[in-house]
C-alpha positions as CSV (number, residue, x, y, z in Angstrom):
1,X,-123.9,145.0,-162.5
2,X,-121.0,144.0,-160.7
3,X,-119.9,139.9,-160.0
4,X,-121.2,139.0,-156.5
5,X,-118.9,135.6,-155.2
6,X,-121.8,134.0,-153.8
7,X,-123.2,130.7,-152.1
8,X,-125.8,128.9,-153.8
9,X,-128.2,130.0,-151.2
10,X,-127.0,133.1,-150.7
11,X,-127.7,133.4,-155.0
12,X,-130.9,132.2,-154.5
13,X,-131.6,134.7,-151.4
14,X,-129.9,137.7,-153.6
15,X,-132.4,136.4,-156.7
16,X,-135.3,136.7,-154.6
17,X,-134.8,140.2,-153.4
18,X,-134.1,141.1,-156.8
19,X,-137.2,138.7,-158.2
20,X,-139.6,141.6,-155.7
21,X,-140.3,139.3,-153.1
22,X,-142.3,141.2,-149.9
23,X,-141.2,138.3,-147.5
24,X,-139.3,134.8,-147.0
25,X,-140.5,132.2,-144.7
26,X,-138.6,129.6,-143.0
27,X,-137.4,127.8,-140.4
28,X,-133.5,127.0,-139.5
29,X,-132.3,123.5,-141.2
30,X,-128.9,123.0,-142.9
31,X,-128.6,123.5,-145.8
32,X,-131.2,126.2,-146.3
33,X,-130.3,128.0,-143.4
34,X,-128.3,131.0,-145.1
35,X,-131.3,132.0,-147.7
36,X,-133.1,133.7,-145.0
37,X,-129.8,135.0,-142.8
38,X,-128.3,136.8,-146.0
39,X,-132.1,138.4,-146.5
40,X,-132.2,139.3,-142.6
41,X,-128.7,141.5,-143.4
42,X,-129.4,142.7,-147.0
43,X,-129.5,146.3,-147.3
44,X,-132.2,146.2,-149.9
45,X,-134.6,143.7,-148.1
46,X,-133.4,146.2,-144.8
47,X,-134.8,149.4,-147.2
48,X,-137.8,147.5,-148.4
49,X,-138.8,146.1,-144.8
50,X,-138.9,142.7,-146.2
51,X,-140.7,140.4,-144.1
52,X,-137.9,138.4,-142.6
53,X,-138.3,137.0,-139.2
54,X,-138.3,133.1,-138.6
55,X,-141.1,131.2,-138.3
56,X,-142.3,129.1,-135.3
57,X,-141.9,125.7,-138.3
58,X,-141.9,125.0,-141.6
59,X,-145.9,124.4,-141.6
60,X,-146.4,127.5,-140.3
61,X,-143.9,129.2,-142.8
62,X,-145.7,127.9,-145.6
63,X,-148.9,128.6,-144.3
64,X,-147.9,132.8,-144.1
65,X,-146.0,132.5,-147.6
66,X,-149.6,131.1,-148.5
67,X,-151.1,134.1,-147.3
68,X,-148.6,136.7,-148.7
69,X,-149.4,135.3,-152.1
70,X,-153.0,135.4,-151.6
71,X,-152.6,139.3,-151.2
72,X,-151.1,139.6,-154.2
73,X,-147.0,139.7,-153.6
74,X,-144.0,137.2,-154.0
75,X,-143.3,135.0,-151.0
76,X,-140.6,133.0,-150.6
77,X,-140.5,129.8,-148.2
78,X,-137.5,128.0,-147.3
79,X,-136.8,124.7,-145.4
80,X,-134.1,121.9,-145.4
81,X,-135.7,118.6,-147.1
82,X,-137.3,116.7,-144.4
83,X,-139.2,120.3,-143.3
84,X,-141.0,119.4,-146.3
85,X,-142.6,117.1,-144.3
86,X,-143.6,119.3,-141.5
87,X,-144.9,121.9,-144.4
88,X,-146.9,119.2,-146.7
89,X,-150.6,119.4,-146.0
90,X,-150.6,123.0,-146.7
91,X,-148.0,122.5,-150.1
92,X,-149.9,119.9,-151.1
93,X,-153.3,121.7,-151.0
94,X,-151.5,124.5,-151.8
95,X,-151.3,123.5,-155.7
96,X,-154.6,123.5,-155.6
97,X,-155.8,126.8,-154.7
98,X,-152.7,128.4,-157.0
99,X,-150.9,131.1,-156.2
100,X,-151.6,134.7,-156.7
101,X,-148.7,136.8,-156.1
102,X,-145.4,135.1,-157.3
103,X,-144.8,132.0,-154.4
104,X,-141.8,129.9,-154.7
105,X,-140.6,127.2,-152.6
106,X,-137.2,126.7,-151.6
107,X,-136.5,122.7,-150.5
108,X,-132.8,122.1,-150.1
109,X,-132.0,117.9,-150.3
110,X,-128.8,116.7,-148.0
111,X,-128.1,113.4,-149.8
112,X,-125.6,111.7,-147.5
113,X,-127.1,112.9,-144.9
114,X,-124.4,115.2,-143.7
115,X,-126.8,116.8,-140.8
116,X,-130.0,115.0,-141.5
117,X,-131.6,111.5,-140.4
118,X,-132.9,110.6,-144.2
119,X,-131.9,111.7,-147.6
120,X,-135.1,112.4,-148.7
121,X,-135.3,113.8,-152.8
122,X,-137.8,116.8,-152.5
123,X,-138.4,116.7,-156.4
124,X,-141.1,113.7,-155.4
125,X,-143.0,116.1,-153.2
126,X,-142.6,118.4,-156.7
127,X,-144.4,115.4,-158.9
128,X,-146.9,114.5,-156.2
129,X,-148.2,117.9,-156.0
130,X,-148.3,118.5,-159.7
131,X,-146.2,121.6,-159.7
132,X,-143.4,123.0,-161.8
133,X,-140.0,122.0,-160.3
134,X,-136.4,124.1,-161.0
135,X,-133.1,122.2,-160.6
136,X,-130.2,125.1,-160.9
137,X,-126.8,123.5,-162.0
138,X,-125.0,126.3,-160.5
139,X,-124.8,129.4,-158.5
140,X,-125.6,131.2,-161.2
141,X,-128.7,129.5,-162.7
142,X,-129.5,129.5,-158.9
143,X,-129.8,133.3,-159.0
144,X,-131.4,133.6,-162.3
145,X,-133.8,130.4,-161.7
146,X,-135.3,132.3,-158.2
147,X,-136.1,135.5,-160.6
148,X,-137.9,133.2,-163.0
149,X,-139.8,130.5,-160.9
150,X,-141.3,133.8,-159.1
151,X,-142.3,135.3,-163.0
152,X,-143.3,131.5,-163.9
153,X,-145.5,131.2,-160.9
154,X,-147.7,133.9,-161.5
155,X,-148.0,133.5,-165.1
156,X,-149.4,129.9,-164.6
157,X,-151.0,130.8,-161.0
158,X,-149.3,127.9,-159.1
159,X,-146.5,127.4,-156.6
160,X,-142.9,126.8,-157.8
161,X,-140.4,124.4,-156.3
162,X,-136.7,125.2,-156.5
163,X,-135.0,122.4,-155.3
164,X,-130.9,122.1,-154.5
165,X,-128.9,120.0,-152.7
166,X,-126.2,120.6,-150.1
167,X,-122.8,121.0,-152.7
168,X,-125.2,123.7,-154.4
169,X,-126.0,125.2,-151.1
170,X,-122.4,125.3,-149.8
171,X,-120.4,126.0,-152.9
172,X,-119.1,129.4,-154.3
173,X,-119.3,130.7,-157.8
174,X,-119.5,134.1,-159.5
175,X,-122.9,135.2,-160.0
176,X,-123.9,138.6,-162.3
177,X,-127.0,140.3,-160.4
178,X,-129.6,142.4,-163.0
179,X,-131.5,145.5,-162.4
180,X,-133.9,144.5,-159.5
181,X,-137.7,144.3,-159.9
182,X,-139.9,146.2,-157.7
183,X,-142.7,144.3,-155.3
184,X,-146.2,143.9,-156.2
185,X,-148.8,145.8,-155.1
186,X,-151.6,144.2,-153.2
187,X,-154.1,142.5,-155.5
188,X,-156.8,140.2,-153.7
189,X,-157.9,137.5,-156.0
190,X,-160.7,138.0,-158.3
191,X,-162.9,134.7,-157.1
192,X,-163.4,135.3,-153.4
193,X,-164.1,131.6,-153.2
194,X,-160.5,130.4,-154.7
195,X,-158.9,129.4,-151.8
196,X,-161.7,127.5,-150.2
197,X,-160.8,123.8,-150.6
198,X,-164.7,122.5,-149.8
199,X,-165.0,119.8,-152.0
200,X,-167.1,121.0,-154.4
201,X,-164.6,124.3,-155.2
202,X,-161.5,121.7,-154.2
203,X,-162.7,119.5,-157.2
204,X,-163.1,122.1,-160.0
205,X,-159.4,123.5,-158.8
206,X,-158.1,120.1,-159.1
207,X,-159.4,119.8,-162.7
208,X,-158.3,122.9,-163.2
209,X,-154.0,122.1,-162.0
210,X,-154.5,118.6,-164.4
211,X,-155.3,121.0,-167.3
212,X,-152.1,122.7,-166.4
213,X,-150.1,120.2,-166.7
214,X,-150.1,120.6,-170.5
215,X,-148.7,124.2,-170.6
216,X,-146.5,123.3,-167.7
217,X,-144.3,120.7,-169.9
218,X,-144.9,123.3,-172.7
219,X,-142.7,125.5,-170.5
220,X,-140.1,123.1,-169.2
221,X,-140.2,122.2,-173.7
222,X,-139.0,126.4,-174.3
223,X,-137.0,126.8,-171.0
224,X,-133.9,128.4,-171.6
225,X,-132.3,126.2,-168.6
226,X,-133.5,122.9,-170.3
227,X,-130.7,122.4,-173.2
228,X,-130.2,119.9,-176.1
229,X,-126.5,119.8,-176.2
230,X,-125.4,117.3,-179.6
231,X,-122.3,115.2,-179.8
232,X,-120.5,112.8,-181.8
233,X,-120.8,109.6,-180.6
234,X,-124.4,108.3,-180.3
235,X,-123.0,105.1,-178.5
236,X,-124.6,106.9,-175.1
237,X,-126.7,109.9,-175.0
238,X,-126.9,111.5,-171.0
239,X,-129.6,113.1,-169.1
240,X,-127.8,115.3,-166.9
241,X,-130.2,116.9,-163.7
242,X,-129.3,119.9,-161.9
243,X,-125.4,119.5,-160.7
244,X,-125.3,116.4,-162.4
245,X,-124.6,118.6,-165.5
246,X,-121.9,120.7,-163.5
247,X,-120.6,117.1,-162.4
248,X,-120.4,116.0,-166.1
249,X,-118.7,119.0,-167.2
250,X,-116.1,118.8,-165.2
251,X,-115.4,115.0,-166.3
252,X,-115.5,115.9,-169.8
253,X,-113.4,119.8,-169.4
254,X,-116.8,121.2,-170.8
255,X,-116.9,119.2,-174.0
256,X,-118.4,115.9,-173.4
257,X,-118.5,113.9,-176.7
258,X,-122.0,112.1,-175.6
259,X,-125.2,114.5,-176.7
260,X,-126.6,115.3,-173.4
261,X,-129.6,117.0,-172.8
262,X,-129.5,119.0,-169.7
263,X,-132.6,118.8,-167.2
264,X,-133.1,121.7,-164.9
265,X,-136.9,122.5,-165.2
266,X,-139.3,119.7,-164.7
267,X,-142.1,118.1,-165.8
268,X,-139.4,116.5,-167.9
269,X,-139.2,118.2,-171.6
270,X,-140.2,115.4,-173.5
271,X,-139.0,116.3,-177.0
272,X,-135.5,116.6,-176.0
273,X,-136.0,113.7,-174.2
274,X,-137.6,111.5,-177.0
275,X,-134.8,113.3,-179.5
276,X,-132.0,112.2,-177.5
277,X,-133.2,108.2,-176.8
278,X,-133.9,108.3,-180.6
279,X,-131.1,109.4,-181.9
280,X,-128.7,107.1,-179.2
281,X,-128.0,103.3,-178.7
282,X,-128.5,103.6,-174.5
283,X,-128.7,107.0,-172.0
284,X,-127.2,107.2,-169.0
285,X,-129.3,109.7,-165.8
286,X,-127.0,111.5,-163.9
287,X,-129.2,112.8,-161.1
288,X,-128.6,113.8,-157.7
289,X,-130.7,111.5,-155.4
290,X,-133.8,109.6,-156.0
291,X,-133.5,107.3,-159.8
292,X,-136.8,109.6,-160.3
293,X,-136.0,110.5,-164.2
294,X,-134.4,107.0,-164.4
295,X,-137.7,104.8,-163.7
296,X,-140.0,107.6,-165.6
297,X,-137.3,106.9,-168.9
298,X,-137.6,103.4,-168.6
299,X,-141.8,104.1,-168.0
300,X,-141.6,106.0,-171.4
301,X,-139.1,105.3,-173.9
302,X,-139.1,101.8,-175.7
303,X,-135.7,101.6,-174.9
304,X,-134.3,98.7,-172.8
305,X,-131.0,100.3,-171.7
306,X,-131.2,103.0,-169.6
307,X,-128.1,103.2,-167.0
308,X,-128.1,105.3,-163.7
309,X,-128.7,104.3,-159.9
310,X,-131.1,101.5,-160.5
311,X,-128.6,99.4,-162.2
312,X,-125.4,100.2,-160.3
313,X,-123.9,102.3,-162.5
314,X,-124.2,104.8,-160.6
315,X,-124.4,104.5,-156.5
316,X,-128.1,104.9,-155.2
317,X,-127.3,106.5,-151.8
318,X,-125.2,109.1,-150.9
319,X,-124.2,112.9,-153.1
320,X,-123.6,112.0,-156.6
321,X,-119.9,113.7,-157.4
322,X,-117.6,114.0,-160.5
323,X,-115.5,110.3,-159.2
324,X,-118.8,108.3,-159.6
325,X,-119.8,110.4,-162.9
326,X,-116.1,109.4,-164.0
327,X,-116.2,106.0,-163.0
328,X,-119.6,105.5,-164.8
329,X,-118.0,106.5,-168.3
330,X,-114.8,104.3,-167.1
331,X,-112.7,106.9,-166.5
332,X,-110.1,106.9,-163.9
333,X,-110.9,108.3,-160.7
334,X,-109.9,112.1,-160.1
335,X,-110.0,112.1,-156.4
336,X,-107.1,113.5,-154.4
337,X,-104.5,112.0,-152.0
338,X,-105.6,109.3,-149.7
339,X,-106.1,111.0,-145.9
340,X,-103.0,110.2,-143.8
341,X,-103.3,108.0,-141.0
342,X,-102.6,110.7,-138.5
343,X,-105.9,112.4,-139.2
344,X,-107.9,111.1,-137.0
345,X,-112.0,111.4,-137.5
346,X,-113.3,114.0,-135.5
347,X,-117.0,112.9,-134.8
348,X,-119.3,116.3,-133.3
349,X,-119.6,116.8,-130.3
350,X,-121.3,119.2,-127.4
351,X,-119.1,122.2,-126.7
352,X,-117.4,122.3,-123.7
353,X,-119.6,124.4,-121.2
354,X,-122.7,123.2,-123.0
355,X,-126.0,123.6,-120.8
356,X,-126.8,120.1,-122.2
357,X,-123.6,118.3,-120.9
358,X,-124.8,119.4,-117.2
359,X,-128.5,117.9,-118.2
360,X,-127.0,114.3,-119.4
361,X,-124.5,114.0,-116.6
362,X,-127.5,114.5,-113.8
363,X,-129.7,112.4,-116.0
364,X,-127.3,109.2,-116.7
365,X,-126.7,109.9,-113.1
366,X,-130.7,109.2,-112.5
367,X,-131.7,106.9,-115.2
368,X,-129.0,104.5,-113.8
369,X,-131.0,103.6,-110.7
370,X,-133.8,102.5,-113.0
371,X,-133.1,99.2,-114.8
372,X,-136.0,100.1,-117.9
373,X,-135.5,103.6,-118.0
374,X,-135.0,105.0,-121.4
375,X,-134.6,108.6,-122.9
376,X,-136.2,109.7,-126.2
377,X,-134.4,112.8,-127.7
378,X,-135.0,114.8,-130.6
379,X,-133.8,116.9,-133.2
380,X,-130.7,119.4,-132.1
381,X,-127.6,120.4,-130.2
382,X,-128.8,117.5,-127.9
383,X,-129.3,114.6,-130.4
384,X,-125.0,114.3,-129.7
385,X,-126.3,113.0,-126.3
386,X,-126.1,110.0,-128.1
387,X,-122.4,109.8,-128.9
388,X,-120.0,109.5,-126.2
389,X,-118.8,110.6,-122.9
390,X,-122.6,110.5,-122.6
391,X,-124.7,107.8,-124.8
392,X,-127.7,109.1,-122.6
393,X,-130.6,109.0,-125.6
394,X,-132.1,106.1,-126.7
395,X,-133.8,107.7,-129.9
396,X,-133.6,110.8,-132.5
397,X,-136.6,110.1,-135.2
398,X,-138.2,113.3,-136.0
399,X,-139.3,117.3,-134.6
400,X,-141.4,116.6,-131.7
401,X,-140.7,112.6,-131.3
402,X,-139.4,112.7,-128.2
403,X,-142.4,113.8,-126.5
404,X,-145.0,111.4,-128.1
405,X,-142.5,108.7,-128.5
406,X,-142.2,108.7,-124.5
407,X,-145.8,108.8,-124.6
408,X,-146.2,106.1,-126.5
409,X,-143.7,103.9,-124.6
410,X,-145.6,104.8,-121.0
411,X,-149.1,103.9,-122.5
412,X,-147.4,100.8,-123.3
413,X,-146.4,100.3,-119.9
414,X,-142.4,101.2,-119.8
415,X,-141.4,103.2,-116.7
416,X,-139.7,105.4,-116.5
417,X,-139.9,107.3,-119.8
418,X,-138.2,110.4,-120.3
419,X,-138.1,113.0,-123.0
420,X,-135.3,114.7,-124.0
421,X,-135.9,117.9,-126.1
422,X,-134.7,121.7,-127.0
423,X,-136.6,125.1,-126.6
424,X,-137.2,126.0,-130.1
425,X,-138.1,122.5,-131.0
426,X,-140.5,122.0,-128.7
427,X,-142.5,125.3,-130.1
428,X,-141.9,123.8,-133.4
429,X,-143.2,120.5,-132.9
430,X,-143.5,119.0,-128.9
431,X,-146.5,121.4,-127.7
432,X,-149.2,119.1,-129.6
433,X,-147.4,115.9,-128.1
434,X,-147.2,117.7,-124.7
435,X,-151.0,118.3,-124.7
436,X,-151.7,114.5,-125.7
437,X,-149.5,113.5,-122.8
438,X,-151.5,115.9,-120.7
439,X,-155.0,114.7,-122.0
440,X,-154.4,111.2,-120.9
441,X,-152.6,112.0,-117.8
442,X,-149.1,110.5,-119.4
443,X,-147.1,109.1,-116.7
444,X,-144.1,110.4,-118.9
445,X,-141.2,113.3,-117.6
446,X,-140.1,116.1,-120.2
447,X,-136.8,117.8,-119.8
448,X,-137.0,120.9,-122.3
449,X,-133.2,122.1,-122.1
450,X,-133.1,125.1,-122.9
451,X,-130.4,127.3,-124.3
452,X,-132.2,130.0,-125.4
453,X,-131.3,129.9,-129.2
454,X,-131.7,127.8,-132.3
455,X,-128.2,126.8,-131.9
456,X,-127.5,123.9,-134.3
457,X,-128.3,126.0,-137.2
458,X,-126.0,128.7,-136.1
459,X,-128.3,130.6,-133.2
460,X,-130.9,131.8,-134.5
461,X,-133.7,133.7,-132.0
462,X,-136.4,130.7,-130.9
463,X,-139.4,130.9,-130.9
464,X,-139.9,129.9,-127.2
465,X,-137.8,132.5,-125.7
466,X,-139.4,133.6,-122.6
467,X,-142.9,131.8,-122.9
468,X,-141.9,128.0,-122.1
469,X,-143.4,128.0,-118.4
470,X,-146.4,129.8,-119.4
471,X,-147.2,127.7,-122.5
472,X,-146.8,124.7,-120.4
473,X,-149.1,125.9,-117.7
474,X,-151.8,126.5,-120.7
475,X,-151.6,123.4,-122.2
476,X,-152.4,122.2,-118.4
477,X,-149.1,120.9,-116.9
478,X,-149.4,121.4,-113.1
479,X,-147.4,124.3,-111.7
480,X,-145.9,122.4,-109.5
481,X,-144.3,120.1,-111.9
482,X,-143.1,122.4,-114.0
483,X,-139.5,123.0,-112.4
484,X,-137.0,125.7,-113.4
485,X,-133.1,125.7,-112.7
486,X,-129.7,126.7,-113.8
487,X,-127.9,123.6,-115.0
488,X,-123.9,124.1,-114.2
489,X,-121.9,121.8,-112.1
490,X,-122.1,123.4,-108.5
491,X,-126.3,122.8,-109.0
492,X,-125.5,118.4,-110.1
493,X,-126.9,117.8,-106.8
494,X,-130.5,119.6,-106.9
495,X,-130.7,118.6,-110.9
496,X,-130.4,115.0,-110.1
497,X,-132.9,115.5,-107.4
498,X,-135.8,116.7,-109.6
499,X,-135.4,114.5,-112.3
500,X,-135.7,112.0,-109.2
501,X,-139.1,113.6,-107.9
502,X,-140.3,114.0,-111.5
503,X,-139.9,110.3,-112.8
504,X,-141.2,109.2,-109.1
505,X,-144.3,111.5,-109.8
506,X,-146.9,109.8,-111.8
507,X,-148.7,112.1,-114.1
508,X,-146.9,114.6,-116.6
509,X,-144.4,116.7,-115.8
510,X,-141.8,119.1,-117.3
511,X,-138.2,120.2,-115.8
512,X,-136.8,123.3,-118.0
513,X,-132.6,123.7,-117.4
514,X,-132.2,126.8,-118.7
515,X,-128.7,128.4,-119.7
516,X,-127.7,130.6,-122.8
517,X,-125.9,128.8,-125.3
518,X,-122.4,129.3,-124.7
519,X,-121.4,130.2,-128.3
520,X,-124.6,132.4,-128.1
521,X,-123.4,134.2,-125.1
522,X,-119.7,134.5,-126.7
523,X,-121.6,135.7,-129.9
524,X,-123.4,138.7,-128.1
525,X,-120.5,139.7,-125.7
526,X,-119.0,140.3,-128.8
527,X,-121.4,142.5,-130.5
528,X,-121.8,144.3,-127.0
529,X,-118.3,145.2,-127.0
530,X,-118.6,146.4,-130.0
């Protein structure tokens, strides 16, 4: 078949509509975003009627894939690392049940922390749950990886996870498409009782995953993307993970003189692993994030020197890249000119006609005249309230934060507290928080500004779209404190007053500014005109 030039995601996205999947599951976060956008426009998934609509969160996306794969067919769940998080109680318990149809999870790592607030290394969540994990090196093991986890998955009757990070994610590279398998048929599993975690069924699955675990590192033993590479000079053997082994290539022009066995399907294979620390004086991990393989080498091997991000070698935060591979071998540096002095950084910021700029300008205006006020935001377009013109937010911690952190400030006695927080976000997370608040009679004020879109991630639909005042009212905010406007300049005036009356009010209450997102509305002008 012809070469596709493809992003890593968009490999993986064109890997699982070729692997058969019947649906993907997901909610926006960069830098998995583009898996389920290139299956919303693919012809095939189009001609298949793919499920492909977003979910309401990760949690909820995991949950569906759950029950997709419970039906027999391959589901496909995607989410950015820290919606692993938000997704965990039902992947956790989810290795536990198994899987039926092919289920593969799709956890895409940001170390650096390019658009994220940790850099959290998704190949622990992997280990903790006791599952198989896939690390593709490129685009095109990314592609042929998605085919496979779905075809390992149901021959060992667990969940997979395919884990990248956001150089994978955001890099082209030719990829070779094959012949594309057709779905599954429905099959229900054979033990009606499989999937009911009551202890006593939850215990015998457990027992069940441990005895796995055998045939599981048989696997990652005979994997095809698992390699032991020789080389001449045993003065260093390398254990390259993932793009760590793209990384090291591209040091060495393809022919590294180290042997090096490459690491792309986990639990680690252990042979090549014991073959390579045998037959070497030290071995050096190059692995993008956590020093996972690192501390389980030097839990393993009776060898004293084993080099990586523990040690200094290597740099323990940020993206691993081919300067610190270089630099760890004590090779010069390959990086390119210095920036000139007339670029100057351009930090993000909120576009000009932003709904949100309106809502910060009224509320700075407000929160001025109250000496202990403070704002807790949350995660979105929004969160650049805390840059300037505005520096209007006094915290960004996770989905949904803003409306229990608020809380929990007020129930310790801070007045005003305000919470600052976007349409689809609060579906996704601030509706529990908002019926705590409620509960207990919160003396705590929610703005939800809302644009109408998931617009960080690019603008996707949200989930709140034209239900925000009704779910509000049926969690049991009072009607007449939940407050509706247009926020653009010429209404400063009434904004300013309802965050007044709101704050002043002592109970819960919610004001929603509502206006499109402006590169939303530009985006469907567009396709109107054409």
């Amino acid at each position: 078949m012809q070469k596709q030039l493809l992003l890593g995601v968009e490999a993986i996205a064109q890997g699982a509509i070729d692997g058969g999947i019947s649906g993907v599951f997901a909610y926006p976060g960069t830098p998995s975003t583009e898996i389920t956008e290139y299956i919303q426009e693919s012809k095939q998934a189009i001609a298949r009627n793919v499920h492909r609509m977003w979910s309401a969160n990760e949690k909820t996306a995991m949950e569906t894939a759950l029950g997709m794969s419970y039906a027999g067919k391959r589901a496909l769940v995607c989410m950015k690392h820290v919606g692993m998080n938000v997704a965990a109680d039902c992947f956790m318990n989810a290795a536990i049940t198994g899987a039926n149809g092919g289920m593969v999870v799709i956890a895409a790592d940001d170390p650096s922390m390019h658009s994220s607030q940790n850099e959290q290394d998704s190949r622990v969540y992997g280990k903790f749950a006791l599952i198989p994990i896939m690390e593709p090196s490129n685009q095109q093991e990314a592609y042929d990886m998605t085919r496979y986890a779905f075809d390992l998955s149901e021959q060992m009757g667990t969940p997979v996870l395919l884990r990248i990070t956001t150089r994978l994610a955001h890099s082209r590279s030719g990829v070779e498409p094959r012949e594309a398998k057709a779905e599954n048929e429905m099959r229900l599993p054979e033990d009606k009782r499989q999937f009911v975690l009551l202890p006593a069924i939850a215990k015998k699955r457990y027992k069940l995953l441990l005895e796995k675990q055998t045939a599981f590192e048989e696997a990652s033993d005979n994997s095809s993307f698992n390699q032991y590479i020789d080389g001449a000079d045993k003065s260093m053997g390398i254990v390259a993970c993932g793009i760590g082994y793209n990384y090291l290539m591209e040091v060495f022009g393809g022919n590294c003189p180290y042997p090096v066995v490459k690491v792309s399907q986990y639990p680690l294979p252990r042979k090549m692993i014991t073959k390579l620390a045998e037959s070497t004086e030290k071995l050096l991990v190059l692995e993008e994030g956590y020093p996972i393989i690192e501390e389980a080498l030097k839990g393993y091997l009776e060898k004293e020197c084993v080099l990586g991000r523990l040690d200094g070698t290597l740099p323990r935060d940020g993206e691993l890249n081919p300067d610190h591979v270089a630099k760890a071998f004590g090779l010069p540096s390959i990086e390119g000119s210095p920036v000139p002095e007339i670029v100057a950084p351009r930090p993000p910021a909120l576009c000009v006609g932003c709904s949100h700029r309106d809502v910060y300008t009224a509320l700075n205006a407000v929160v001025a005249e109250y000496p202990n006020a403070r704002v807790f935001s949350d995660i979105g377009c929004y969160t650049l309230g805390a840059l300037p013109p505005f520096q209007a937010i006094n915290s960004c911690v996770d989905m949904g934060a803003s409306i229990t952190m608020a809380k929990g400030a007020a129930d310790a006695g801070l007045y005003p507290a305000v919470s600052v927080i976007g349409d689809s976000t609060f579906t996704h997370s601030g509706m529990t928080g908002l019926l705590d608040a409620v509960n207990e009679k919160a003396n705590i004020t929610i703005i939800i500004s809302d644009n109408e879109s998931i617009s960080m991630t690019g603008g996707q639909e949200s989930s709140a779209l034209g239900h925000l005042e009704s779910i509000c009212r049926g969690i049991g905010v009072e009607p007449e404190h939940i407050r509706v406007l247009l926020p653009v300049p010429k209404n400063h005036d009434e904004l300013c007053k309802i965050i007044r009356d709101e704050i002043e009010y002592k109970g819960v209450s919610v004001i929603i500014p509502r206006r499109v997102c402006i590169q939303k509305a530009a985006r469907d002008a567009k396709k109107k005109k054409k």
